[in-house]
C-alpha positions in Angstrom: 15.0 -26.0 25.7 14.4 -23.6 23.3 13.8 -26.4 20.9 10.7 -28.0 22.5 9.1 -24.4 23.1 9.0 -23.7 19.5 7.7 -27.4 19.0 4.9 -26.2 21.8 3.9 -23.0 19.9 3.7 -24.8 16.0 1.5 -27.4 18.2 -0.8 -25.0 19.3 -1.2 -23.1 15.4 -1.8 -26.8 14.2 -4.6 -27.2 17.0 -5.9 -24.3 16.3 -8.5 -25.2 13.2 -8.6 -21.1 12.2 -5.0 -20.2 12.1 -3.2 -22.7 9.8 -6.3 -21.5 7.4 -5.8 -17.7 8.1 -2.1 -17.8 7.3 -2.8 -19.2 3.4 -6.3 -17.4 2.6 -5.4 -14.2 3.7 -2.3 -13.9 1.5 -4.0 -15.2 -1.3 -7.1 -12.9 -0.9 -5.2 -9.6 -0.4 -2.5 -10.9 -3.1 -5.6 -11.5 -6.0 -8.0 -9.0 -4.9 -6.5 -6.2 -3.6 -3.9 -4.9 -6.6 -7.2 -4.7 -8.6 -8.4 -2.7 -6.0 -6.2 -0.5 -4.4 -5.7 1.8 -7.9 -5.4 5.7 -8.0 -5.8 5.6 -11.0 -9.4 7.3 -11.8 -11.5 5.8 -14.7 -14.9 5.9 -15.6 -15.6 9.7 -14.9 -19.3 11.3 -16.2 -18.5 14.0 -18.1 -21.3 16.1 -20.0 -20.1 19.0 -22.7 -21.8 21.9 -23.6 -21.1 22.7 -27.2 -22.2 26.4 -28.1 -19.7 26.5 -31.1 -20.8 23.3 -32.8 -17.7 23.7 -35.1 -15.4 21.1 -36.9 -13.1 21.3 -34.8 -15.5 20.9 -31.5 -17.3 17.9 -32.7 -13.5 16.0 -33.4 -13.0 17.6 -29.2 -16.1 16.1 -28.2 -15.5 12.2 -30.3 -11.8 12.4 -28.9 -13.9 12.6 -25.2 -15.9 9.7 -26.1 -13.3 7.5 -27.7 -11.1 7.8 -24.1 -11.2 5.0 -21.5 -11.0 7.3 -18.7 -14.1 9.2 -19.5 -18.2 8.2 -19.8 -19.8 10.8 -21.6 -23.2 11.7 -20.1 -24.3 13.7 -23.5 -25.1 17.1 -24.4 -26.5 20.0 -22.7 -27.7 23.4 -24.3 -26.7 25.5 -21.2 -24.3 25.3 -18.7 -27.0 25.9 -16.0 -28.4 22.3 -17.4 -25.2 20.8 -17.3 -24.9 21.9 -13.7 -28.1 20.5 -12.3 -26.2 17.1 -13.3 -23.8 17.7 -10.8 -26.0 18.7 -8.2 -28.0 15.6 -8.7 -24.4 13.0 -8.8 -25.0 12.3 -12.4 -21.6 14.0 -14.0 -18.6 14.8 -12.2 -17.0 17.3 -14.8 -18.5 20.0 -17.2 -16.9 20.6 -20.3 -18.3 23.9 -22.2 -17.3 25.0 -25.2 -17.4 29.3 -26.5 -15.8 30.8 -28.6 -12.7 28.8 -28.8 -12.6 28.6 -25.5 -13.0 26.1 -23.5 -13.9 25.7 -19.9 -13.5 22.9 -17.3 -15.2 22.3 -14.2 -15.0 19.4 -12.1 -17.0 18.4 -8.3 -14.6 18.6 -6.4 -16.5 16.6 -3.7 -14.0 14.1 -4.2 -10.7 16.1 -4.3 -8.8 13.6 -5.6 -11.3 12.7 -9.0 -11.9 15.9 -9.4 -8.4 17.3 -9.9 -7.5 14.3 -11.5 -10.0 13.9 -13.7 -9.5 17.6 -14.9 -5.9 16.9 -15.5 -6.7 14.2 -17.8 -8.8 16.0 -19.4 -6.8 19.1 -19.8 -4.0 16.4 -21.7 -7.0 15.6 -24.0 -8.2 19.3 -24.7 -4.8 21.0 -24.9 -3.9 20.0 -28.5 -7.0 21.4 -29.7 -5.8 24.9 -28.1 -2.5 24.4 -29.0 -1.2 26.5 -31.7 -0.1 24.2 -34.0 -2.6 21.1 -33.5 -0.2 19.1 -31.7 1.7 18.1 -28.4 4.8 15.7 -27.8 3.6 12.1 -25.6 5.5 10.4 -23.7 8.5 8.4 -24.8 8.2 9.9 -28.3 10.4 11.9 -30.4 9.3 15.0 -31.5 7.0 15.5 -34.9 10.2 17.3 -36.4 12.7 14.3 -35.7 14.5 16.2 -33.3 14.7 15.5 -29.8 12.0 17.5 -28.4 10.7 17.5 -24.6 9.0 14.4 -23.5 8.8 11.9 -20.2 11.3 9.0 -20.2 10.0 5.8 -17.6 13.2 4.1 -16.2 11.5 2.0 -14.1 8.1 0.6 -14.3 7.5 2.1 -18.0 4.1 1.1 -18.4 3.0 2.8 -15.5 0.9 0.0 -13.9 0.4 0.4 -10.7 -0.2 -3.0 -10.1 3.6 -3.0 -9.6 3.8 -0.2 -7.2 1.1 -1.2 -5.0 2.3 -5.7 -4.9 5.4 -4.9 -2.3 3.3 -2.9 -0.3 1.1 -5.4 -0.3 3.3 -7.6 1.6 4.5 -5.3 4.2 0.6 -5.1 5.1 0.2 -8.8 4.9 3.5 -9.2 7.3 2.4 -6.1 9.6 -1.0 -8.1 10.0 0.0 -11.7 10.4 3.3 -11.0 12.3 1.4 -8.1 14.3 -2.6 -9.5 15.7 -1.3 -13.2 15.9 1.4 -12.6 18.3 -0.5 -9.9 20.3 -3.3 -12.0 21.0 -0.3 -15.5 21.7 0.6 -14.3 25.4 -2.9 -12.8 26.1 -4.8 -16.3 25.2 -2.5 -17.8 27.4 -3.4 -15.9 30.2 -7.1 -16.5 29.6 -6.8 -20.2 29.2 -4.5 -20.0 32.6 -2.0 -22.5 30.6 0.8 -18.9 31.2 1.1 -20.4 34.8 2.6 -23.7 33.8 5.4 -21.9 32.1 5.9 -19.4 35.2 7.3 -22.1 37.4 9.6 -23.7 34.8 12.8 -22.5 35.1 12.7 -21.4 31.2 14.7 -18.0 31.1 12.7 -15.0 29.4 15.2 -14.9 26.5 14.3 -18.5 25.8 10.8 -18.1 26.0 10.3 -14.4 24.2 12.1 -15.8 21.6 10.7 -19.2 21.2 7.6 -16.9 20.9 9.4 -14.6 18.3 11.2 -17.5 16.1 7.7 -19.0 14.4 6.5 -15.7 13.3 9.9 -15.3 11.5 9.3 -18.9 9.5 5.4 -17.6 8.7 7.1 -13.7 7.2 9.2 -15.9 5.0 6.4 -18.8 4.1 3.9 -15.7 3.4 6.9 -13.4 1.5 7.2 -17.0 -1.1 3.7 -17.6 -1.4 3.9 -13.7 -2.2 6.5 -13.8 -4.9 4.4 -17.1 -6.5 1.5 -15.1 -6.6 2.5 -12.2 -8.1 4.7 -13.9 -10.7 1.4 -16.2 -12.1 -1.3 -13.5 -11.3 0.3 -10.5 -12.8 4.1 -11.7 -14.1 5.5 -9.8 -12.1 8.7 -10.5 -10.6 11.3 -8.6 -8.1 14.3 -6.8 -10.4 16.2 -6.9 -7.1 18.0 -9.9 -5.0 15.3 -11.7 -3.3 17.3 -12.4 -0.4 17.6 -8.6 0.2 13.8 -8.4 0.3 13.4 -11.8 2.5 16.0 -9.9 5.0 13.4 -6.7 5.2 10.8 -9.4 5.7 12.5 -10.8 8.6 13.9 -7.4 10.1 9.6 -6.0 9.6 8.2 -8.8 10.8 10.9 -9.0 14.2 9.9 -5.7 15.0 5.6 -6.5 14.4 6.2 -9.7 16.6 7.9 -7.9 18.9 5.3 -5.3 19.1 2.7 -7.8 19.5 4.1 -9.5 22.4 5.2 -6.2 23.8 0.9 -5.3 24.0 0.2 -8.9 25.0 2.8 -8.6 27.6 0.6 -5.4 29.2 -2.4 -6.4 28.0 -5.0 -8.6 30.3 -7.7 -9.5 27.8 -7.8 -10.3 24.0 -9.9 -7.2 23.6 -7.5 -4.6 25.0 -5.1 -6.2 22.9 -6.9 -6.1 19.6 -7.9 -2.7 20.0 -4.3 -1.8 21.2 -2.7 -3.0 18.0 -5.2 -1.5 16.1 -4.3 1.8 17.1 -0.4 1.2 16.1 -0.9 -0.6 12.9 -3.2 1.8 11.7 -1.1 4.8 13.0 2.5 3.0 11.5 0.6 2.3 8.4 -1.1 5.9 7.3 2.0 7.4 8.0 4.6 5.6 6.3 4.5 6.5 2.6 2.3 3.5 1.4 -0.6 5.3 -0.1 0.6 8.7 0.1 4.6 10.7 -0.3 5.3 11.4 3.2 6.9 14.5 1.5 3.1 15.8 1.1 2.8 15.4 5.0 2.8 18.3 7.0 6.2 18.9 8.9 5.6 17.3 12.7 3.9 14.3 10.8 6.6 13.8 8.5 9.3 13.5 11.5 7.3 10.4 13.2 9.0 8.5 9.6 11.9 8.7 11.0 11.0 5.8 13.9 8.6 4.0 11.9 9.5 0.8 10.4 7.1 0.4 7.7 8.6 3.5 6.0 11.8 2.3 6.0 10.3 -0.9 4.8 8.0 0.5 1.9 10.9 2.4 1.1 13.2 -0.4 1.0 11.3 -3.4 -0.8 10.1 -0.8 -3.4 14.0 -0.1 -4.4 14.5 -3.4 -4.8 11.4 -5.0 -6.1 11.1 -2.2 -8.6 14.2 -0.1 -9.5 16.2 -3.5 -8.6 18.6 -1.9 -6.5 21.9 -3.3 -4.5 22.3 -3.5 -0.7 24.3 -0.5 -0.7 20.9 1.1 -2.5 19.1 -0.1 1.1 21.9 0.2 3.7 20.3 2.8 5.5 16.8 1.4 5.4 18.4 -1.7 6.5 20.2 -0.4 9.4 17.2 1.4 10.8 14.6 -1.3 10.5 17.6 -3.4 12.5 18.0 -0.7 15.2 14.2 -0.6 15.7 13.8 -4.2 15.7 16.2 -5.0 17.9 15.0 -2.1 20.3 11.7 -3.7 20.1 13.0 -7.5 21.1 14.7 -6.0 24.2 11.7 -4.2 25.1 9.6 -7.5 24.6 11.4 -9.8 26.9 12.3 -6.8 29.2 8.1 -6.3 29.6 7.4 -10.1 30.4 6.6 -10.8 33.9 7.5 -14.4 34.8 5.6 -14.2 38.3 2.7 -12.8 36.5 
């Protein structure tokens, strides 16, 4: 029975002329675009420097400026009142100034997260010149004196692109959005197309047909999760450190609980509108507050307790262990077992909320 009702819903995807399209192009468009995109990394800030000490050792400050990636230099300035107006007017975001042997930094802080930022970066590039001796220790090198001075040791990701950071989040968004809208809108189409009726007096049990409804969505997390690992692996080389059969098992616990989600609103839900908007509300909601773009530790208390029932934490949290650090099951276990408890919790709810008489 449960056989021909999964037939039915792969014949309806393949009739459908949009969806078979959707399931490839969206992948591939979020999978090439969006790690280009989605970057906190700030470049190309306007800086302009006013230079009252016109030293050596200011003119080397000022070409070391110039010569960084991060940083478009906007010129010189005689007065800091000048160099000001070019902030007021959007045309620098940071003023340098220069007295004295002192130097002074001041960033818009319109946009909080360029301006401090930015400053920071620039703080690494002016600090040398205000350190006593000349000089500072970087990252991952010894220090000038041989010994074994302070410094930042990488163990995972060491070239700090985050490129690598943002791909497995990537794919939780690509499973909360296919595995999420497309089921939502399954049971509601159904009941505007009035074919929900022919089912209603079969005698198919609402296990059989929740999960007949639940079982393609599973094949499309794993076919989207491959076409995932393909991508990354000829876009960017990159490749998951980790089993992959730990991350296909997150895929199939995230996208269970999306599924069941979506057939949950469907099941409630009397229009394709109510149920688009619905959705909307959770995935945005589930997705702000998981830790994707953000540490939930920066959260304020009562937000950071809704983690604690929301599967694309656990999930983030997971697939980032074992895509990046390449970590073990036991590494997971207790991602694992909450993304199972929720999912599961979810399923029930899902065939407890379909109404066969409906």
């Amino acid at each position: 029975m449960i056989s021909h009702l999964i037939r039915k819903e792969f014949l309806q995807m393949r009739r459908n002329a949009f969806m078979p399209k959707i399931i490839f192009i969206f992948p591939i468009m979020v999978m090439c675009v969006m790690p280009w995109v989605m970057n906190q990394e700030v470049k190309n800030i306007h800086v302009v420097i006013v230079d009252h000490d016109h030293t050596t050792a200011s003119q080397q400050l000022v070409h070391r400026i110039e010569a960084s990636h991060c940083f478009i230099s906007e010129g010189q300035r005689q007065t800091y009142a000048e160099a000001l107006h070019d902030i007021e007017q959007s045309q620098a975001d940071i003023i340098l100034e220069i007295k004295d042997g002192a130097v002074l930094i001041a960033a818009n802080a319109v946009n909080g997260t360029k301006g401090s930022i930015g400053s920071s970066y620039l703080s690494q590039i002016v600090a040398p010149f205000l350190s006593p001796l000349g000089e500072t220790v970087r990252p991952n090198e010894s220090s000038p004196q041989g010994g074994t001075g302070g410094g930042l040791l990488f163990l995972y990701n060491k070239g700090q692109d985050y490129k690598l950071f943002m791909i497995p989040a990537l794919m939780g968004i690509l499973l909360m959005m296919l595995c999420g809208f497309l089921p939502a809108l399954n049971i509601v189409g159904e009941k505007e197309s009035g074919t929900i009726e022919q089912i209603n007096v079969t005698p198919v049990s609402k296990w059989a047909f929740i999960l007949a409804k639940l079982i393609p969505y599973w094949l499309i997390a794993l076919l989207v999760m491959t076409l995932c690992f393909v991508l990354s692996w000829a876009v960017y080389g990159i490749t998951c450190q980790g089993p992959l059969l730990l991350v296909y098992l997150l895929a199939i616990l995230l996208a269970l609980f999306f599924s069941s989600l979506g057939l949950i609103i469907s099941n409630y839900s009397e229009t394709m509108q109510q149920a688009m908007l619905v959705m909307w509300f959770f995935v945005v909601c589930l997705m702000l507050l998981s830790g994707l773009f953000t540490p939930t530790r920066s959260m304020p208390w009562w937000a950071y307790l809704t983690t604690y029932i929301n599967p694309m934490h656990y999930f983030i949290d997971a697939i980032r262990t074992v895509f990046i650090r390449g970590g073990d099951f036991s590494s997971i276990a207790h991602q694992v077992a909450a993304l199972a408890g929720i999912s599961l919790v979810m399923g029930s709810w899902a065939v407890v909320s379909y109404r066969k008489n409906s």
